[in-house]
N, C-alpha and C positions, 0 to 999 in steps of 0.2 A: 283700218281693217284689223290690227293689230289687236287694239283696244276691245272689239267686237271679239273676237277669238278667244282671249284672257277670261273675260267677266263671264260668255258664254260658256267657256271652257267651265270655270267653278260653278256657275250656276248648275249645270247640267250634271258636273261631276258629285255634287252637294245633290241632288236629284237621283242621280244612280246610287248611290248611298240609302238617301232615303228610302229606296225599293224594297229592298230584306226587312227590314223595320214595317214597311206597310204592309208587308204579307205575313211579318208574323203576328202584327196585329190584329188584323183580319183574321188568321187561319185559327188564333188563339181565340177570337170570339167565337167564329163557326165552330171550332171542336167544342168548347164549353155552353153553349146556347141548340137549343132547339130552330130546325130551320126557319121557323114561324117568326122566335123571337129576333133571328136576322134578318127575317123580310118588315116587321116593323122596324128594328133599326135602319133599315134602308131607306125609310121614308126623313128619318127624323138625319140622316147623312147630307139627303139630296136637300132638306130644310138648310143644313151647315154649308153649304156647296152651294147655296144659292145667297146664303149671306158671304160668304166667304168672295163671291162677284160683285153682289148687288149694294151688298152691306157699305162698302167702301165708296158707294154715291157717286161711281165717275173719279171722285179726287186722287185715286191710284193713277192711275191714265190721267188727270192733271199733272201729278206731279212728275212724272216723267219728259212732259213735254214744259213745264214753267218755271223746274227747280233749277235746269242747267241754264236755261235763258236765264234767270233772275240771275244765278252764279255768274255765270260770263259777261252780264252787264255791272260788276259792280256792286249788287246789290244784295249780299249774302241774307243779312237782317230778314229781307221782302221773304226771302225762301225757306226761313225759319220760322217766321209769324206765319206764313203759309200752311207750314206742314204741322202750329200746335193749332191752328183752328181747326183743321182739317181732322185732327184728330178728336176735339171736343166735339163735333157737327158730329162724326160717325159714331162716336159714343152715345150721343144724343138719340140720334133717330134710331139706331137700330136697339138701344132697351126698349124705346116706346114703342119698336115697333114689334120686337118680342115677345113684352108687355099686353101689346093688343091682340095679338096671336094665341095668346096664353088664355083669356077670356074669353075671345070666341070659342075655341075649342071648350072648356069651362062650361059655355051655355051650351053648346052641343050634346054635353055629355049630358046635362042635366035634363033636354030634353030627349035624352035616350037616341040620339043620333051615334053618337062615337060612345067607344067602352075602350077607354085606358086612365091608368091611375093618373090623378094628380101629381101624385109628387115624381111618379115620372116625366110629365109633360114639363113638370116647374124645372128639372134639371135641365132636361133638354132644351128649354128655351133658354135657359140661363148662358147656354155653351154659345147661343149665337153672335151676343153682340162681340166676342171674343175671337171669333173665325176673322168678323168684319175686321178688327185691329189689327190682327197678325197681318191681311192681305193689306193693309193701308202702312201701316209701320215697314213689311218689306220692298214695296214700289218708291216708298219716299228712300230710303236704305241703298235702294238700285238707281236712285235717280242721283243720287251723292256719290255715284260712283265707288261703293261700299258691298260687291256681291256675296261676298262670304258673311258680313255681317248679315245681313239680308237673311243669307239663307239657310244658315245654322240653327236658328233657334226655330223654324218652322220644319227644315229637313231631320234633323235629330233628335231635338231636346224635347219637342211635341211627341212622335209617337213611343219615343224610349217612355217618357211619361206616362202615358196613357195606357203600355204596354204594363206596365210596373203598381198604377194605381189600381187595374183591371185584375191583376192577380191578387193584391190583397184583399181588394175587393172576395174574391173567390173565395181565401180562402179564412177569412174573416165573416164572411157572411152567406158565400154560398151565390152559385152565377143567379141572376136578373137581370131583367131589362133596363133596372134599374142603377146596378153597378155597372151596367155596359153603360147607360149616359149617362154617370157621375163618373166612369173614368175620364172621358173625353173633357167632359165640362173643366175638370181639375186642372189637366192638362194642359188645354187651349189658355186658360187664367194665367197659369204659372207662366207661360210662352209668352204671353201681352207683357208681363212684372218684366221679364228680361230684355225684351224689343226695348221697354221703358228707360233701363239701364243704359244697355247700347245705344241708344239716342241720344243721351244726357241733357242738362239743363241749357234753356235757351241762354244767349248770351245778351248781352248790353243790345248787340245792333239788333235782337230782335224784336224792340219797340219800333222798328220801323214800321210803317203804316204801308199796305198795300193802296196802289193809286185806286181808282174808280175805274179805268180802263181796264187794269190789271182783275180786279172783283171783277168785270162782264167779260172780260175772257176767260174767265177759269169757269164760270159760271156757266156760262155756252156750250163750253168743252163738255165740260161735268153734265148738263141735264141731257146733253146729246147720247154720251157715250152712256150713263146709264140706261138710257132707252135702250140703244140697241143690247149694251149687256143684258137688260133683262130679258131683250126676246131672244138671246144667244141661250142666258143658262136656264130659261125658263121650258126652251127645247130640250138643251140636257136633263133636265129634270123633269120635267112633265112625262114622259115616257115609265117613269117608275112610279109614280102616284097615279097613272091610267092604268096600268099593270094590274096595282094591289086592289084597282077597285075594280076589275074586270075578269084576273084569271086569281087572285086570292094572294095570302101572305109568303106560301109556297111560292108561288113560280115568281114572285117578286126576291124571294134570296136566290134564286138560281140566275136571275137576270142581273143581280147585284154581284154574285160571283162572277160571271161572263163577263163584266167591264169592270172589273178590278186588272183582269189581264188585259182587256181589250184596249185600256185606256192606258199601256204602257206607252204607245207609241206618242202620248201627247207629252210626256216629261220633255223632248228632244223641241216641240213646236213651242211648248212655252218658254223655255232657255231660250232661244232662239229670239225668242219673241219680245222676252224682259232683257235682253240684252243689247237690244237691237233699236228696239222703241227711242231711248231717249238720243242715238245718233243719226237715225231716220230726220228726228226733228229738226237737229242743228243740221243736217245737210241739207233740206230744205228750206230754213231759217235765212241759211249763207249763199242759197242757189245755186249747189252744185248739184244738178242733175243725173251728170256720169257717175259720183260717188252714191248718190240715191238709188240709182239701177244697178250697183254693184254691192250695195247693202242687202238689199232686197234679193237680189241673187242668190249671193251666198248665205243668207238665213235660211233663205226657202231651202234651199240644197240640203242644208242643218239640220231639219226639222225632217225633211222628206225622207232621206236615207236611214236614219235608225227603226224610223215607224214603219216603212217598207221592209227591214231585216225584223220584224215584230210579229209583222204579220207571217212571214215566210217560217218565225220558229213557232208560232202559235198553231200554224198549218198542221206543222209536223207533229209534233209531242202538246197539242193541246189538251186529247185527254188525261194523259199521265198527269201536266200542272195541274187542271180542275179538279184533279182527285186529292190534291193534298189540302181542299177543304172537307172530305168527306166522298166517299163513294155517290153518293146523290148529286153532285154537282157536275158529275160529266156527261147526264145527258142537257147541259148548256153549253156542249161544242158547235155545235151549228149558231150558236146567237151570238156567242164568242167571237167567231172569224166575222163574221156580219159587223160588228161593229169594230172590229179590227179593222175591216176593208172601211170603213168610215173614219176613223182613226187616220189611216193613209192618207184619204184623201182632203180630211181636214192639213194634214202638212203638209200636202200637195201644194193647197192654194192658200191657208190662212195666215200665211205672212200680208196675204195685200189688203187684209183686216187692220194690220197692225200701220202697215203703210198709209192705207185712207187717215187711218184715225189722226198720225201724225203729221199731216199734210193739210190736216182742215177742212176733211172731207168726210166726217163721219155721219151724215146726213145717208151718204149711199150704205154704208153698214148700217147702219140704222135700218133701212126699206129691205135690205136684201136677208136682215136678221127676222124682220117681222114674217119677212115669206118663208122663212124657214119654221119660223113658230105656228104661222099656221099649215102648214105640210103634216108638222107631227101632230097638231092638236086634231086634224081630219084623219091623217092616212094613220096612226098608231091603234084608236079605236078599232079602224077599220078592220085593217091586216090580223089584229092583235083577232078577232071573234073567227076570221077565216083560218089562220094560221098560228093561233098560238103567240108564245113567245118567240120566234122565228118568224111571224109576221109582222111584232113590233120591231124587231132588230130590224128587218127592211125598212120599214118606214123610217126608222131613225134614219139610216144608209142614204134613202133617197133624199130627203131634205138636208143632206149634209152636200151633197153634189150640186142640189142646186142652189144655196146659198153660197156657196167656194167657189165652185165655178162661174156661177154669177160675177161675183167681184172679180174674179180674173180676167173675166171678158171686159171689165168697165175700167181697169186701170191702163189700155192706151189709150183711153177718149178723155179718163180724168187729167192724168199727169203723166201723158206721152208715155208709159212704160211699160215694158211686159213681164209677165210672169214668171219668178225663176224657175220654177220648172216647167211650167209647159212653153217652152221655147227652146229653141236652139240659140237665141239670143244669150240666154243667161251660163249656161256654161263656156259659150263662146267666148263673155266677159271674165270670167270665173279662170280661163286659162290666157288672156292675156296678161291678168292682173299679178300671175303669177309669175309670167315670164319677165316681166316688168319688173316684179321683185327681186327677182334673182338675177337681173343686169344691173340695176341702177343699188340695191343693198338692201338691208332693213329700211321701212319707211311707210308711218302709216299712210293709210289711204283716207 
């Protein structure tokens, strides 16, 4: 328990850090770009956001769950060769898949389907396979029990970057769409060179050979969980590329302002979550049950209470924050608290995402992500022509309930356990654990 507090502790604090940094990046774009050219940046964000998941192939979530097992068996080498294939595979597929990205849209334009520059699109694609490394370089980082390294050079050094190239940009050449995705691209590279560093050269043992057994578990793991990741961030994101192609470029940056704050309350579910992940596995691994329903407990709790104290400030003084993008951005308070309220309830329940996945059951995240993707890809359209932008924020909202809620109802049938916050179960455990601790001394769990 100990250990889980610590890591999540920096994780999270390295996270709250990061905050001021993303909003001045952000507000520093919105003040110098026209709303229009933020609602195409919003497209070409949720592009980065969707490599930044999807790019990493599952092997982020491998290596959390095969880096400690390999370490703990002895086999340091297997967990080194592990984590430089791991990195040439995501390098691989996501230029090629950049690459193919970059051509279609290419033939699109040519045949008068799409109107944006070339050499805009070429940067922006260039930034992708770079997201991919940064999320695959910090999970292997988190999985060596290394959080601050992990998460320095994605929490500070990326948007201090991006902030800095953005302004010479400006003032070298004057704002575009174009220096708003070459600062990022720059940035994200420069971030990979240091991850690079911080990793350093493999050693002797790691010509060990991974077994055959060890290749189809990681491989199992990996094509499972990118499934479900892709129907996970393909919800998050399909909501804004149905926006732009339904209410215009406009109300696509006013929805992209509205979950810059909305999506405060996720910093606390992903610490939470990257923290938590790889001691899930090993208590699982070792069959201690009682320590798995007091992991999961106390994550859930982790995740829940800051995102709950999120929505309650964004209640109150929500116009006042939207406005330090610009006067035009506050009438996006009603979509705002809507996906705050989803926010919420993703850390309500999405620890037991994190728990399936580590228990070898990511087959139900899997089903229960797809149902979420198709919710938004029917109900966002829908809501979005009845209601605006305030009908897509619902539809986001509902398929977040039913996908969380969903898994929470299935982890006492999967692995006997319940949800740490919807139960009384889990604070129950939550205040024996403590009293335990302060009888018997310090002492992990």
């Amino acid at each position: 328990m100990r250990r889980f507090v610590v890591d999540a502790g920096w994780i999270f604090a390295l996270r709250v850090i990061n905050l001021p940094l993303q909003f001045l990046l952000f507000t520093l774009a919105a003040r110098l770009h026209p709303l229009a050219v933020i609602g195409v940046f919003a497209v070409f964000f949720a592009a980065w956001s969707l490599s930044r998941q999807l790019g990493p192939c599952g092997l982020d979530h491998a290596a959390n769950r095969f880096i400690p097992a390999f370490i703990a068996d002895g086999r340091a080498g297997a967990a080194t060769r592990f984590e430089w294939l791991a990195r040439a595979w995501v390098a691989a597929v996501t230029v090629a898949a950049a690459g193919a990205v970059v051509l279609l849209v290419l033939l699109a334009r040519r045949l008068e389907l799409l109107a944006i520059e070339p050499s805009a699109l070429m940067v922006g694609a260039a930034a992708a396979p770079g997201y991919a490394l940064v999320s695959l370089f910090a999970a292997q980082l988190r999985a060596r029990g290394r959080p601050r390294a992990a998460q320095v050079p994605d929490a500070l050094v990326l948007p201090v970057t991006a902030a800095l190239a953005l302004l010479g940009w400006h003032v070298l050449a004057g704002s575009s769409l174009l220096g708003l995705l070459a600062s990022h691209a720059i940035a994200v590279w420069l971030t990979v060179l240091l991850y690079l560093l911080l990793a350093g050269r493999p050693g002797r043992a790691a010509g060990e050979r991974l077994r055959p057994d060890d290749v189809r578990a990681i491989r199992r793991m990996a094509m499972t969980v990118t499934a479900a990741g892709a129907a996970n961030a393909l919800a998050m994101q399909l909501p804004v590329l149905l926006i732009s192609a339904i209410l215009g470029a406009a109300a696509t940056g006013l929805y992209e302002g509205a979950r810059r704050f909305a999506q405060l309350g996720t910093l606390a579910t992903w610490a939470a979550s990257a923290a938590v992940a790889p001691m899930l596995a090993d208590a699982h691994a070792r069959a201690q049950h009682a320590r798995l329903q007091l992991l999961l407990a106390a994550s859930s709790w982790a995740a829940f209470l800051p995102a709950l104290a999120i929505l309650l400030l964004l209640l109150v003084a929500g116009p006042q924050l939207l406005s330090l993008f610009g006067p035009g951005y506050v009438a996006a308070y009603p979509v705002m608290l809507l996906l705050a309220t989803f926010t919420a309830v993703n850390a309500s329940g999405g620890l037991s995402s994190t728990v399936l996945n580590m228990t070898g059951h990511a087959d139900a995240v899997l089903r229960f992500s797809l149902l979420q993707l198709v919710c938004i890809a029917v109900a966002v359209p829908m809501l979005a022509r009845l209601w605006g932008l305030e009908g897509a924020a619902l539809a986001v909202l509902l398929s977040g309930v039913l996908r969380d809620g969903g898994l929470c109802l299935l982890l006492p049938r999967r692995l006997d356990l319940v949800p740490g916050v919807w139960s009384l179960r889990g604070p129950r455990l939550l205040w024996q654990a403590y009293l335990s601790r302060h009888r018997a001394g310090p002492a992990a769990v």
